[in-house]
C-alpha angles and dihedrals in degrees: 000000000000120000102020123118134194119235114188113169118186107236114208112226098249086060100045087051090058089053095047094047088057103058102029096025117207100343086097118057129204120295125194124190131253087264091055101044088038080058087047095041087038089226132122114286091230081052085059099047093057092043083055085044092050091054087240095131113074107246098344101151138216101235112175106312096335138069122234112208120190117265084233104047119113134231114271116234119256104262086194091076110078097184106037102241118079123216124201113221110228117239119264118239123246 
């Protein structure tokens, strides 16, 4: 078509969620992205992306190419950790 041009605008979550709470109202609660919940977690945010992907974090949701997490989720335990305490190994010595 001529004439015609293609507007995408990248809508930060906070914003997205204003404009969900207009129109649904409260049904939806509030969503933060993987950046924002790896700052929280204090955790990588590629770390948080494949908890998301593992299913690992309660109703956090696939939206386009990004996951959207909720503001009041909290951070899963490491499953890599068997008995609950983790020990760091010292470093050998060269």
């Amino acid at each position: 078509m001529i004439g015609v041009e293609l507007i995408i605008d990248i809508v930060p979550c906070r914003e997205y969620n204003n404009y969900i709470h207009g129109k649904v109202g409260d049904f939806v609660s509030e969503y933060i992205s993987t950046s924002e919940a790896a700052k929280k977690w204090e955790l990588s945010r590629r770390r948080t992306t494949t908890l998301c992907s593992e299913g690992r974090i309660p109703n956090a949701i696939f939206v386009s190419d990004r996951w959207l997490i909720p503001a009041d989720a909290e951070k899963p335990s490491d499953a890599r950790i068997k008995s609950g305490k983790y020990i760091k190994k010292a470093d050998k010595e060269a």
